[in-house]
C-alpha positions as CSV (number, residue, x, y, z in Angstrom):
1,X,0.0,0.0,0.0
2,X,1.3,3.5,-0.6
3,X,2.1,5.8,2.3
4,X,-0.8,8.0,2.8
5,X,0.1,11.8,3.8
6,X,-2.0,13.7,6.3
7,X,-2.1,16.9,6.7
8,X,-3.0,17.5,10.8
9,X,-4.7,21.1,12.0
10,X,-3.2,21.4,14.7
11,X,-0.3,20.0,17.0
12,X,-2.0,20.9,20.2
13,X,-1.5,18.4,23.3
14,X,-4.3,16.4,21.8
15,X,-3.3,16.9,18.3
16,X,0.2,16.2,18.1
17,X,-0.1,12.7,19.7
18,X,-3.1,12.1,16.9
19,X,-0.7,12.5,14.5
20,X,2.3,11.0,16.4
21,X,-0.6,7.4,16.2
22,X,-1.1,8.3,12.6
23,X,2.9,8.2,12.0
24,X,3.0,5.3,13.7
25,X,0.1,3.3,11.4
26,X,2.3,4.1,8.4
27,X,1.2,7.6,7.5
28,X,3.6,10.6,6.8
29,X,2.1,13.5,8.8
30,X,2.5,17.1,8.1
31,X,1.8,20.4,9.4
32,X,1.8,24.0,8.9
33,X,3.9,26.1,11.1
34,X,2.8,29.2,10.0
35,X,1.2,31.6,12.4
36,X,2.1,28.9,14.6
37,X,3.2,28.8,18.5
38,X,6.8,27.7,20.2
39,X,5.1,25.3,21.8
40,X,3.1,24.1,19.5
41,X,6.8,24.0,17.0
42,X,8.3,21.9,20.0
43,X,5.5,19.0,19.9
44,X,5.5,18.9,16.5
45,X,9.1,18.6,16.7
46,X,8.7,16.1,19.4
47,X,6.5,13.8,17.2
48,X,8.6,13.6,14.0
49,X,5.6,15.6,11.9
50,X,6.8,17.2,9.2
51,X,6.9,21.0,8.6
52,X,5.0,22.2,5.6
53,X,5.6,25.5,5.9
54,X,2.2,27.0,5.2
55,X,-1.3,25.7,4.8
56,X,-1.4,25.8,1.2
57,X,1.8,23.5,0.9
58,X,-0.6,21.0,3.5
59,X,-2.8,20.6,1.5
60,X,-1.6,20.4,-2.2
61,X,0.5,17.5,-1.0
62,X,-2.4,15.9,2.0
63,X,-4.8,13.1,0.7
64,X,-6.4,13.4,4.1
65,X,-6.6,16.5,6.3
66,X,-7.1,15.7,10.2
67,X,-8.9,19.0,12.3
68,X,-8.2,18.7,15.8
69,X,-8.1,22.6,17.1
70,X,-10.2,24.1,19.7
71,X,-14.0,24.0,19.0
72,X,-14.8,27.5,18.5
73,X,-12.0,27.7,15.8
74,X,-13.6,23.8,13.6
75,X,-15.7,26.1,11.5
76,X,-12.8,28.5,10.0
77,X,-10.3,25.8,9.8
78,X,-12.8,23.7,7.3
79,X,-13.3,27.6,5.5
80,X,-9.4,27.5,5.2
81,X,-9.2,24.3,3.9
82,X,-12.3,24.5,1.4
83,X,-11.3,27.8,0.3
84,X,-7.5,25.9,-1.6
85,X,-10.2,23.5,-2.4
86,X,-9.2,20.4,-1.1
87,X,-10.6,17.1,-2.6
88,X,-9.6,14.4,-0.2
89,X,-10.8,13.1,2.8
90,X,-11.8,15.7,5.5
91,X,-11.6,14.3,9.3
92,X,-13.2,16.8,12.2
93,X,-12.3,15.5,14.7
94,X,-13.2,18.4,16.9
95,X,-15.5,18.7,20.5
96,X,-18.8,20.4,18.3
97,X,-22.5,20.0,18.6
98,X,-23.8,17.3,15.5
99,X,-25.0,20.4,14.1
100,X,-22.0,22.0,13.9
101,X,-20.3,19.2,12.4
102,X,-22.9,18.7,9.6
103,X,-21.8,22.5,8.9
104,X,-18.5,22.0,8.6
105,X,-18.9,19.0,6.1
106,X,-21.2,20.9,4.1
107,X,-18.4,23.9,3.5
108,X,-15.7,21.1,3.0
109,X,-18.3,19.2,0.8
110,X,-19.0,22.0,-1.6
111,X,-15.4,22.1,-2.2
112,X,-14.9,18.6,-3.4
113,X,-13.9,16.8,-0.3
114,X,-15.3,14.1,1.6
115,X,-16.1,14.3,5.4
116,X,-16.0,12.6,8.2
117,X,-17.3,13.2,11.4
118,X,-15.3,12.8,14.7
119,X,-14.9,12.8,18.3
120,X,-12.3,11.6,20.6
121,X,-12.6,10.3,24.2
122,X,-10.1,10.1,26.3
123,X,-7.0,11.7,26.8
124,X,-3.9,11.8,24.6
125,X,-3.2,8.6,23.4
126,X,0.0,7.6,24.4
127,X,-0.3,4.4,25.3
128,X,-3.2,1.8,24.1
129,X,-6.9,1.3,26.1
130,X,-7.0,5.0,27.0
131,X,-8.3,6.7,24.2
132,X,-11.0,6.1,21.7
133,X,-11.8,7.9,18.5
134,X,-15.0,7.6,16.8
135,X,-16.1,8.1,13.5
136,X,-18.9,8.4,11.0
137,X,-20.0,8.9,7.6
138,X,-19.1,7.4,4.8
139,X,-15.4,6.8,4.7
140,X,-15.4,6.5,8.6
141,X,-13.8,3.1,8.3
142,X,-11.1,4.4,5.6
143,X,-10.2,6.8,8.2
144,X,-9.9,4.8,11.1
145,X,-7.6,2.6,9.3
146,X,-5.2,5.3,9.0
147,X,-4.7,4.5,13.0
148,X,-4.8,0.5,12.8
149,X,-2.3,-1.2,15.6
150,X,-1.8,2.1,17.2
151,X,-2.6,3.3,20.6
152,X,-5.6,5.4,19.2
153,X,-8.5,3.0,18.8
154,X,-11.0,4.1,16.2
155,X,-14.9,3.3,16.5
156,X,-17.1,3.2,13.4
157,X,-20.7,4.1,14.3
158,X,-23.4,3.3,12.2
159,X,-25.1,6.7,11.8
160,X,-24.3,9.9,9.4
161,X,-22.2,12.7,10.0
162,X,-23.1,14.5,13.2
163,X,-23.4,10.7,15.1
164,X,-19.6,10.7,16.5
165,X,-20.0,14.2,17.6
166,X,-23.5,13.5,19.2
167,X,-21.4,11.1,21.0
168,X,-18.4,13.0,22.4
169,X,-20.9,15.8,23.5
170,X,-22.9,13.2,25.7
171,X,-19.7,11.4,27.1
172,X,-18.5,15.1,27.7
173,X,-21.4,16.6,29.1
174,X,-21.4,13.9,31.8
175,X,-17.1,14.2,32.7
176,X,-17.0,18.4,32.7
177,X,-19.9,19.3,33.3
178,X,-19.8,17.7,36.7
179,X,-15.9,18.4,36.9
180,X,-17.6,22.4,36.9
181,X,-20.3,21.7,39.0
182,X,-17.9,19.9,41.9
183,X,-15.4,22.9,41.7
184,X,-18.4,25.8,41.9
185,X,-19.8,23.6,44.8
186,X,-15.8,23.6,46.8
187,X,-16.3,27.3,46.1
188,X,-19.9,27.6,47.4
189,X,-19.0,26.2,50.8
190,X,-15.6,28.4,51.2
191,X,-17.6,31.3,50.4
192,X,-20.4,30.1,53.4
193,X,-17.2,28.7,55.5
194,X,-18.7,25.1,55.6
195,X,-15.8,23.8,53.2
196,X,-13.9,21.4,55.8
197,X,-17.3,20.3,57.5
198,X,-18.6,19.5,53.8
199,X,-15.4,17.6,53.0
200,X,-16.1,15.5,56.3
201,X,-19.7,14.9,55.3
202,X,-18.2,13.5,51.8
203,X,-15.4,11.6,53.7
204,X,-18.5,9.6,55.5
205,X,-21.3,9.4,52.6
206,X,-19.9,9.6,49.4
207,X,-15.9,9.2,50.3
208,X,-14.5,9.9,46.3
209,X,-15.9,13.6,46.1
210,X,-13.3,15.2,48.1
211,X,-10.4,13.3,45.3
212,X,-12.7,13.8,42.9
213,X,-12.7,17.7,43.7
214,X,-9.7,18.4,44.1
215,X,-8.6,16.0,40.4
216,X,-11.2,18.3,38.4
217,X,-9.0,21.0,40.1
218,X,-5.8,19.6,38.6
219,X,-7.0,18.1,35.5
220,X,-9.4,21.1,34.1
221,X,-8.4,24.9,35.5
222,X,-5.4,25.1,33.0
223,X,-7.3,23.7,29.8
224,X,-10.6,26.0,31.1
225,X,-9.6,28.3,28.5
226,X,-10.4,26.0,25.1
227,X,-13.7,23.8,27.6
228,X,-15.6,27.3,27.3
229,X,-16.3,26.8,23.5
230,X,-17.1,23.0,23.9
231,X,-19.7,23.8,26.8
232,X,-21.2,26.3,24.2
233,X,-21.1,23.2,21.8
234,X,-22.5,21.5,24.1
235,X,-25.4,23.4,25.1
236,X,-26.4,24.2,21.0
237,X,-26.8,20.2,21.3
238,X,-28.8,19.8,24.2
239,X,-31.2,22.6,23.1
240,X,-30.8,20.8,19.1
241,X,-32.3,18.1,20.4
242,X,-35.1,19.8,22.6
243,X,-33.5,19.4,25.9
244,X,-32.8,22.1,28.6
245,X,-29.1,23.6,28.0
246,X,-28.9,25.3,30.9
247,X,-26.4,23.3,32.7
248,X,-24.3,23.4,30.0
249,X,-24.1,27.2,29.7
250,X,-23.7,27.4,33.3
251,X,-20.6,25.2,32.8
252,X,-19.0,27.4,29.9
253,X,-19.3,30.2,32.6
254,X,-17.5,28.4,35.0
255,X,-14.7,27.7,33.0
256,X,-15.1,30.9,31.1
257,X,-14.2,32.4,34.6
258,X,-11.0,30.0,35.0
259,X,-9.5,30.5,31.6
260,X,-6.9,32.6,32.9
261,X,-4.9,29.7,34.2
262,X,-4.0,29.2,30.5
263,X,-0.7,29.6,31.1
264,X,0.0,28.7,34.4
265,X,3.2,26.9,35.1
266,X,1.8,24.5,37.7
267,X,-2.3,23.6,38.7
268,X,-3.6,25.8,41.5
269,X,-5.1,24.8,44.3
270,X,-8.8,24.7,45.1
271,X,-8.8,27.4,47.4
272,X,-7.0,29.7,44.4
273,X,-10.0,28.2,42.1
274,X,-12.8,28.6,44.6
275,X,-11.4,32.8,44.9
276,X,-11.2,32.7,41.4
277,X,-14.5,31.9,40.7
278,X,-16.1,33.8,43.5
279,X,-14.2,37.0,41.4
């Protein structure tokens, strides 16, 4: 079989390690370092991908373009890609609503490529059994067999584009939105000074919370920044399929309030979050 060259948007912590699996099934993986960050230069670096300079260069010489980038920014990525009018196989593999996805396949569509709908679970996939990405539409199982025998598992659903993101959003709205809701409560009860009496209560009822706190702490205030859009994402598909979205968009204000840790050299604590977000 002939090596198949990808074109990834973007080397972010999730991305790179897509593409670093996709290397590893055989592809050649490039990206576009223009405009680009140092850090985002040092993962790529890091992952062997290969440097093509600007996005046109990507994608005159991609037969398969992979989007992983921050939700709010899946939309103008496709626009960039359709508008050097790409004809190959279009992967989003971005945290949108399914009716966000179908938008983004239409402006790739009408530009002569073929998408495919995606959503990844899990974090970056280093190593095999943590991460899962699914897929659908119509080359969904050509895609995922860009990442056969890698850690990345890929998951064909039977359903049309829209169906993998339907999924991420429901996995997602279960692991931050309560990951939000457990840090506002921790907040709550400094605020009212019942924070160590609450812990103890959770120490004797429900003995995980307090770790559970204080890990939503560690694992979410420094990505808050880019969980802000996916909330939004997150409440358009709620209210899409005729739900309440509240909880959602109370969730994208919570980690709209935290995205200042963006850059922060080290987690901070819960007590720094609960100030924070009592601000």
């Amino acid at each position: 079989m002939a090596e198949i060259t990808i074109g990834l948007l973007h080397p972010g912590e999730m991305g790179s390690v897509v593409g670093a699996c996709a290397r590893a099934g055989g592809a050649r993986v490039l990206w576009a370092s223009e405009g680009r960050s140092a850090p985002s230069r040092a993962r790529a670096a890091a992952d062997g991908l290969e440097d093509a300079g600007a996005l046109g260069a990507l994608v005159a010489r991609s037969a398969v373009i992979l989007s992983v980038c921050p939700p709010h920014a899946a939309a103008d990525v496709a626009r960039a890609v359709a508008a050097l009018r790409f004809s190959g196989i279009y992967v989003d593999a971005n945290a949108i609503a399914p009716a966000t996805a179908r938008n983004v396949g239409a402006i790739v569509e009408r530009a002569g490529a073929t998408f495919v709908d995606g959503g990844i679970v899990g974090p970056p996939p280093r190593t095999r059994g943590t991460t899962r990405l699914y897929l659908s539409g119509r080359e969904a199982k050509r895609a995922g067999a860009l990442f056969a025998e890698t850690p990345l598992e890929t998951i064909t659903l039977d359903g049309p584009p829209g169906a993998a993101s339907a999924l991420k959003m429901g996995y997602a709205a279960w692991t931050k939105c309560t990951a939000a809701l457990i840090m506002s409560i921790r907040a709550m009860a400094g605020a009212e000074g019942v924070d160590e009496a609450l812990l103890r209560e959770w120490q004797r009822s429900q003995p995980d919370l307090p770790a559970r706190s204080e890990a939503a702490v560690k694992s979410s205030a420094r990505k808050a920044w880019r969980f802000v859009g996916e909330m939004e994402e997150m409440a358009a598909t709620f209210a899409g399929a005729g739900l309440p979205d509240g909880v959602q968009r109370a969730a994208a204000d919570i980690y709209r309030r935290l995205a200042g840790y963006k850059d922060a050299a080290a987690p901070p604590s819960v007590a720094e979050v609960a100030r924070t977000l009592r601000s």
